[in-house]
C-alpha positions in Angstrom: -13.4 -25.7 10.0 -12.4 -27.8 7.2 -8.4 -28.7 7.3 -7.1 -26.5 4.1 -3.6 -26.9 2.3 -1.3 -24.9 -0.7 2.0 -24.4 -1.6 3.3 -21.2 0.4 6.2 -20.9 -2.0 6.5 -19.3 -5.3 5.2 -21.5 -8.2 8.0 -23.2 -9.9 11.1 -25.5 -9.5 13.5 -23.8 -6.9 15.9 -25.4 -4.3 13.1 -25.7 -1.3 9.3 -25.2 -1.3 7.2 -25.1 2.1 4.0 -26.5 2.2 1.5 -25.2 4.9 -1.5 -26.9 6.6 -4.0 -25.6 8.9 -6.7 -26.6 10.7 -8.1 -29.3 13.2 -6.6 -31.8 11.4 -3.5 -30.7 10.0 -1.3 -32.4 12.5 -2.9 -35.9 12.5 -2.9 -35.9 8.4 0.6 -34.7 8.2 2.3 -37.0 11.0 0.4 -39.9 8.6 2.8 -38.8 6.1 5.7 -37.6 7.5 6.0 -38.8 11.4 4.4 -39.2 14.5 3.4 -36.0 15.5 0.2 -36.1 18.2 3.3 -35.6 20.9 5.6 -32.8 19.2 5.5 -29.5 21.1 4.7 -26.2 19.1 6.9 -24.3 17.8 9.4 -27.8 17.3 11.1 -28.7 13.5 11.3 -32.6 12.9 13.4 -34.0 9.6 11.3 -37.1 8.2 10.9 -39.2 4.8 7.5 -38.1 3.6 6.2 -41.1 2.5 3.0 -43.0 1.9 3.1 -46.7 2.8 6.4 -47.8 1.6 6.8 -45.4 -1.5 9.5 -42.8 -0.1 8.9 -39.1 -1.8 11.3 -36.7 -0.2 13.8 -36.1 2.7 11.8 -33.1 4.2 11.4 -30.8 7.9 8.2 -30.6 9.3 7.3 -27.4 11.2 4.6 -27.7 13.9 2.9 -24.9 15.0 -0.5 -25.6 17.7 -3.0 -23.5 18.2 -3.8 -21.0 19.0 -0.5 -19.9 18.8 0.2 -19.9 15.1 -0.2 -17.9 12.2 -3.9 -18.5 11.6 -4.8 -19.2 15.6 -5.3 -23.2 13.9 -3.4 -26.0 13.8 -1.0 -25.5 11.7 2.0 -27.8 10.0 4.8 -26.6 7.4 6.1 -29.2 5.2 9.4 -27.4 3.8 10.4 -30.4 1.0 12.9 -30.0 -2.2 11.8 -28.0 -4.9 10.8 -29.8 -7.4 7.1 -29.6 -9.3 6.7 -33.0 -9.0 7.3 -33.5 -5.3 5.2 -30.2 -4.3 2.0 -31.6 -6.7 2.1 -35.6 -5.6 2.4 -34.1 -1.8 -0.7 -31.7 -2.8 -2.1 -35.2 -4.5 -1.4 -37.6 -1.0 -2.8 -34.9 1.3 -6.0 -33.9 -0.9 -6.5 -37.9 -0.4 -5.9 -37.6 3.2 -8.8 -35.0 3.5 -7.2 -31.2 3.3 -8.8 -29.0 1.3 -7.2 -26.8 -1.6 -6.7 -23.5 0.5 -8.5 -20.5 -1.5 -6.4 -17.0 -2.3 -5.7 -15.7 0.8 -7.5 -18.4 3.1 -4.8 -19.0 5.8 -4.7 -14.7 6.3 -8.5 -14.9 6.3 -8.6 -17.7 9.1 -6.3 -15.6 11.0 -8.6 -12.5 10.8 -11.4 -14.9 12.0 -9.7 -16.3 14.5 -8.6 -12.9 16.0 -5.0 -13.1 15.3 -5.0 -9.4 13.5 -7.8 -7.4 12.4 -8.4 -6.0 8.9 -6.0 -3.9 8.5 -3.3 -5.6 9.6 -4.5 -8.6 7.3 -4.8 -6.1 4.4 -1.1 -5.0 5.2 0.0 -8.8 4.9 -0.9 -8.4 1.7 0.9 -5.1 0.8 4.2 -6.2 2.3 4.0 -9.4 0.0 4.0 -7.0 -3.0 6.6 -4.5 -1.4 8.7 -3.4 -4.2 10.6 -0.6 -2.6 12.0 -0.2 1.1 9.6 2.8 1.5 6.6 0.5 1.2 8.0 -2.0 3.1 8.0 0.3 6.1 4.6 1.2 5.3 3.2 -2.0 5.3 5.1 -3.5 8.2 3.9 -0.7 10.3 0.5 -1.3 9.3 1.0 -5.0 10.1 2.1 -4.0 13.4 -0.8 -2.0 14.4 -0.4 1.3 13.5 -3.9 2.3 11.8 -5.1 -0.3 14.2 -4.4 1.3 17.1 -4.8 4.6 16.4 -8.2 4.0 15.0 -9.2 1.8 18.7 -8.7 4.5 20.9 -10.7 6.7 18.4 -13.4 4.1 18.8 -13.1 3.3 22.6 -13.4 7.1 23.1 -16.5 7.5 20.5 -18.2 3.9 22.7 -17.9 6.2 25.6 -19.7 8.9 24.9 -22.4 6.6 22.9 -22.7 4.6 25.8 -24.2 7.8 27.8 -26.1 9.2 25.1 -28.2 6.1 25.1 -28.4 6.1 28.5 -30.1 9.2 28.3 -32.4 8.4 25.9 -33.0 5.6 28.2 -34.3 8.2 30.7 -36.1 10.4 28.2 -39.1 10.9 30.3 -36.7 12.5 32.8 -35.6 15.8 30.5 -33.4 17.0 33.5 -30.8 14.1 33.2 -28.1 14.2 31.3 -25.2 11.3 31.3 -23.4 13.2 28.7 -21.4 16.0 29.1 -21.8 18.1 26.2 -18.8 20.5 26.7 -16.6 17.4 27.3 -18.3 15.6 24.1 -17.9 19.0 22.3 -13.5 18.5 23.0 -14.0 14.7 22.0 -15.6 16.0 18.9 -12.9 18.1 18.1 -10.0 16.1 19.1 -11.4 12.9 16.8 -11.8 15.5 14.0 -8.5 16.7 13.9 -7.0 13.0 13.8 -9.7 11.7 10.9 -8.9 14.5 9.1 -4.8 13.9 9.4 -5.1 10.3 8.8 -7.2 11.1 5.9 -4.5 13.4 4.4 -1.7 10.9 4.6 -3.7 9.0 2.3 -1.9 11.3 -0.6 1.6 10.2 1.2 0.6 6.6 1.3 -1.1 6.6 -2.0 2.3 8.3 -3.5 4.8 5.2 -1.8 2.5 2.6 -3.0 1.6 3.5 -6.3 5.3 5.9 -7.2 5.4 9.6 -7.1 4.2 10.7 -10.5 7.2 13.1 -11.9 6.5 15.1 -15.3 9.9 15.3 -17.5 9.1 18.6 -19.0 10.8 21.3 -21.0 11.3 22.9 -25.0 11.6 20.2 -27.5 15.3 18.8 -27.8 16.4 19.6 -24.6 16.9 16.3 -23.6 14.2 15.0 -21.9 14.2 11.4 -23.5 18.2 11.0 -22.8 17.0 12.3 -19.5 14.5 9.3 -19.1 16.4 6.8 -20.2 19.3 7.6 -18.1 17.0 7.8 -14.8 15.8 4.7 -15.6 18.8 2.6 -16.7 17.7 1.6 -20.1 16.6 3.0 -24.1 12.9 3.4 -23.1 12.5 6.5 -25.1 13.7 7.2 -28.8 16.7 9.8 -28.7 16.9 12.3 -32.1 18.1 15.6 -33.0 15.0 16.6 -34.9 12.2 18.8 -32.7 8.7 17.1 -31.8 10.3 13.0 -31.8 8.5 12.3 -28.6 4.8 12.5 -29.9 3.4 11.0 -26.9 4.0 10.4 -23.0 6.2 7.5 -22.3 6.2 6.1 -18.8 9.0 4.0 -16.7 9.5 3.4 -13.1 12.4 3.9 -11.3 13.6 3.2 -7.7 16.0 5.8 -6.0 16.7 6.1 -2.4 14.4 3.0 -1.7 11.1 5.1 -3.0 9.1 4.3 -6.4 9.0 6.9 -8.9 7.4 7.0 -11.8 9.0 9.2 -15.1 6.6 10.7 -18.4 8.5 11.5 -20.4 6.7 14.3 -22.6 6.3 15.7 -25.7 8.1 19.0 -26.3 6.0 22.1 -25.7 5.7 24.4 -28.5 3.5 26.0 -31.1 3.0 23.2 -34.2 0.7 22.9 -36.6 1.3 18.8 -37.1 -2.1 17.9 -35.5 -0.1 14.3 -34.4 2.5 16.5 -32.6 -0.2 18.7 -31.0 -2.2 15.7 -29.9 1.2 14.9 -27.8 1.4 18.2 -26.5 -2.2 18.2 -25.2 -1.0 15.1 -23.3 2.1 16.6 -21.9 -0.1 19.0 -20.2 -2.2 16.9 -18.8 0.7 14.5 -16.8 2.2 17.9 -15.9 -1.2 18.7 -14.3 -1.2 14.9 -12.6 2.2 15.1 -11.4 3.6 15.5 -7.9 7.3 16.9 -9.2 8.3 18.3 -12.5 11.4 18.0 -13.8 11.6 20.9 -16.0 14.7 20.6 -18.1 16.1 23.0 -20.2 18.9 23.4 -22.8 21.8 24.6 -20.6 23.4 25.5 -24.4 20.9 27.3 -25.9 18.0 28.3 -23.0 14.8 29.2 -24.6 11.1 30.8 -23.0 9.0 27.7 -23.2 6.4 28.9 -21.5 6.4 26.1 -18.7 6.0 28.4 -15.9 2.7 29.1 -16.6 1.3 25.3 -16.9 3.9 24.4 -13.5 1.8 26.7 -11.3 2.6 26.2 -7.7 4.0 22.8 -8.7 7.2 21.3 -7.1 9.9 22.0 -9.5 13.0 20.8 -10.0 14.8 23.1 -12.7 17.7 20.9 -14.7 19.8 22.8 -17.0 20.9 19.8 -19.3 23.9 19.4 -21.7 26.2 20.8 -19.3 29.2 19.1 -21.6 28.7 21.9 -24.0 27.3 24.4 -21.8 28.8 27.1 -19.7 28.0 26.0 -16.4 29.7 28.6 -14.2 26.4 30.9 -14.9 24.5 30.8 -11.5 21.3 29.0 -11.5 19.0 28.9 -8.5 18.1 26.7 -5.4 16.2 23.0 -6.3 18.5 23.5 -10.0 21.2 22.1 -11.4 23.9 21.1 -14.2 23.6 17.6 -15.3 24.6 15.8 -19.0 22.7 12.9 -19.4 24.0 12.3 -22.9 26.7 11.0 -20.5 24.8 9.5 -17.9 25.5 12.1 -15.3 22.3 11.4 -13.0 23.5 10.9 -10.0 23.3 14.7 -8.3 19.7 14.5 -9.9 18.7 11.0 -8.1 20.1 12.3 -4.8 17.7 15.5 -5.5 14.6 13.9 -6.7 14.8 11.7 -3.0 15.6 14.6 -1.0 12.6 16.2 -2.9 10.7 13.7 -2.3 11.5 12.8 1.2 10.5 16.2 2.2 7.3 16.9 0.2 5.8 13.3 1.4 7.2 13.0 5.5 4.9 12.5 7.5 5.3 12.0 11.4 2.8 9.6 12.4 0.1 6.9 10.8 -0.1 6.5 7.6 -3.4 5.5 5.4 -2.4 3.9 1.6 -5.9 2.0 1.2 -8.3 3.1 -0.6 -10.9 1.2 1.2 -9.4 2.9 4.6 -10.1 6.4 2.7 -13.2 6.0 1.6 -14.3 5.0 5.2 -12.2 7.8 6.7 -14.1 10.2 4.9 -17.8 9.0 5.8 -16.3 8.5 9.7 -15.2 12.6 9.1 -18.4 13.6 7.6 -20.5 12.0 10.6 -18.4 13.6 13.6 -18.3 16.7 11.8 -22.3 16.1 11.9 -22.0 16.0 15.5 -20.0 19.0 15.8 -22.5 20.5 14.3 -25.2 19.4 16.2 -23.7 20.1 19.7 -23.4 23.8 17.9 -27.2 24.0 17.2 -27.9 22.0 20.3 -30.0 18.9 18.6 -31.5 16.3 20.6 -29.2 13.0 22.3 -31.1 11.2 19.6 -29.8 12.6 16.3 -26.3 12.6 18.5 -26.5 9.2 18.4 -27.3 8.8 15.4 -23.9 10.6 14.0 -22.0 8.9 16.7 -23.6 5.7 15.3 -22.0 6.0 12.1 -18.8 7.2 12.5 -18.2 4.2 14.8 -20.2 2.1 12.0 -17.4 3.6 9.8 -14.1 3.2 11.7 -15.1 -0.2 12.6 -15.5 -1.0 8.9 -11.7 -0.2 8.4 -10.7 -2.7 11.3 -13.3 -5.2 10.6 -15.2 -5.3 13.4 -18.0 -4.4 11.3 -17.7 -6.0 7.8 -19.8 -7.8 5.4 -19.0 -10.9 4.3 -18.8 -9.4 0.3 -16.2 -6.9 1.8 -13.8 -10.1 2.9 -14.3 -11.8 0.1 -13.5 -8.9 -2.0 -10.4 -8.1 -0.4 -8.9 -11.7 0.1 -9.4 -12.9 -3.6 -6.8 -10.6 -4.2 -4.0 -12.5 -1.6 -1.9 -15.4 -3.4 -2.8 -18.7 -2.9 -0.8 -19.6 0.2 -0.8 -16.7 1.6 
């Protein structure tokens, strides 16, 4: 394969920035511009001049990696120089001249898939843990990089091969009706046991999907209760406009927040109550809409003067968090019940509601086990679930080894899609446009 370079580093002027190389050529190009390195053991740091005939660019160390035993299972060579724009382009310049290749988004990740270094997945999670905001997705991601969807979903597939394997062995042997490789009570167990898994990996696609993306919490209640101070003291800034006069939030305002290392996303929401300002009702159609997309509501309410606002009805069997606001002018020795509490964010008295909201959250989105946070894993998880519940189905009604097969076929056809072992070439190139160039 062609010997492919980039800048591994952020763009911009910072105080070092690492250049990577990979390929069959990548330590004969860079030991013509840094030092001899046809001798240098892998996994060995050498400090050069990187130069080019007697013009002297940089003081730099040169990382040398040799395959297969390197990131992308290549050659691979890390100049790490001084920041500077100039020195990382003229040293993209001399080595463009020296035959590398300019690396496409996501190329040295996509050489390592290739190459067998990880599979899809784990690639995919490379990705994700580049673009880790929080410490919950983090985790996630480096789990994922270490193989957890990977291996759970390869004994899955060496179990599902198994079974396969005998069913077309019998079909093999069809003009012998009395043989059967297969036993079906035994298959019938497999069945069961690979349902079970799919469909728990397939529901922790609403846990993964709520790390990666920021649980979705509703900040609901009358109007002037406080739900705008209440948004802008959760996040730590003015996002929402703060009045005395009923119906000033027209319209759901969104911020992020992180607390207790997980991403959570705030609406703020117009006030619900009967109006006859059509603006103002527009609002409160949307306010009922984010309380019907959200994961928690905070329901806050006027600890001063409590009114009926009729939010019970739209909450349903919603998580709730009840917040009796304004307890600065409130009497807050009334008893209120569990998952409530007294807070006054007019004075910035959040912190019992933070420490809630992650307890809430930590709780409603646990999960023991793998967890699934791609789409792309979903979507395949789904079909894979469909097919074995096909064969579930057909051991019931006692179908032919051939329509079997055919079930078993594309479950395997599925799981193997998630991994990569069976994956177009649109799919990889879909997935690592999206990686930083680099990377």
């Amino acid at each position: 394969m062609e010997t492919i370079s980039a800048i591994s580093t952020p763009y911009g002027t910072g105080g070092i920035a690492v250049v990577r190389i990979s390929g069959d050529k990548a330590i004969a190009i860079a030991g013509r511009l840094t030092c001899p390195l046809d001798s240098v053991k892998g996994y060995t740091i050498r400090h050069s001049k990187l130069h080019r005939g007697t013009e002297i660019l940089d003081d730099v160390l040169v990382s040398v990696f040799r395959a297969p035993h390197s990131f992308t299972g290549e050659d691979v060579v890390e100049i790490a120089c001084h920041g500077s724009l100039y020195i990382q382009q003229e040293l993209l310049r001399w080595l463009a001249e020296e035959g590398c290749r300019m690396a496409h988004p996501g190329e040295f990740t996509q050489r390592a898939f290739l190459n067998g270094k990880m599979d899809l997945t784990q690639a995919e999670a490379v990705a994700d843990l580049i673009a880790a905001e929080t410490k919950a997705e983090k985790d996630l991601a480096l789990s994922q990089l270490r193989g957890g969807v990977s291996n759970e979903l390869a004994a899955l597939r060496e179990q599902l091969l198994h079974f396969t394997s005998l069913i077309e062995l019998e079909l093999d042997f069809a003009d012998h009706e009395e043989l059967e490789f297969a036993d079906r009570s035994e298959l019938n167990s497999l069945a069961h046991h690979i349902e079970q898994r799919l469909s728990s990996l397939a529901g922790s696609f609403k846990t993964g999907n709520a790390i990666k993306n920021g649980i979705a919490v509703a900040i609901a209640g009358a109007t002037n209760a406080g739900k705008s101070t209440m948004l802008n003291a959760l996040v730590g800034e003015d996002r929402a406009i703060v009045s005395d006069i009923d119906g000033t939030t027209r319209d759901t305002i969104e911020d992020t927040a992180v607390i207790g290392g997980i991403l959570f996303r705030f609406i703020d929401t117009a006030g619900i109550r009967d109006t006859s300002d059509r603006i103002e009702s527009m609002g409160i159609a949307r306010s009922r809409q984010a309380i019907e997309k959200a994961q928690i509501v905070l329901h806050v309410i006027d600890a001063a003067h409590p009114v009926d606002d009729g939010l019970s009805e739209l909450i349903g069997s919603k998580k709730v968090i009840h917040v009796y606001n304004k307890s600065d002018i409130a009497d807050t020795t009334k008893e209120i019940g569990t998952d409530s509490l007294y807070i006054s964010a007019k004075q910035g008295d959040v912190d019992a509601l933070k420490s809630l909201l992650a307890a809430t959250a930590q709780a409603m989105f646990h999960y023991n086990g793998t967890v699934i946070s791609n789409a792309r894993h979903y979507e395949a998880l789904i079909r894979a679930l469909d097919a074995i519940r096909r064969v579930q189905q057909g051991l019931q009604d006692g179908v032919s080894g051939e329509f079997l097969s055919m079930d078993l076929q594309d479950c395997l056809a599925a799981l193997g899609e998630i991994t990569g072992q069976i994956t177009s070439q649109e799919v990889l190139n879909n997935i690592f446009s999206k990686f930083c160039i680099g990377k």
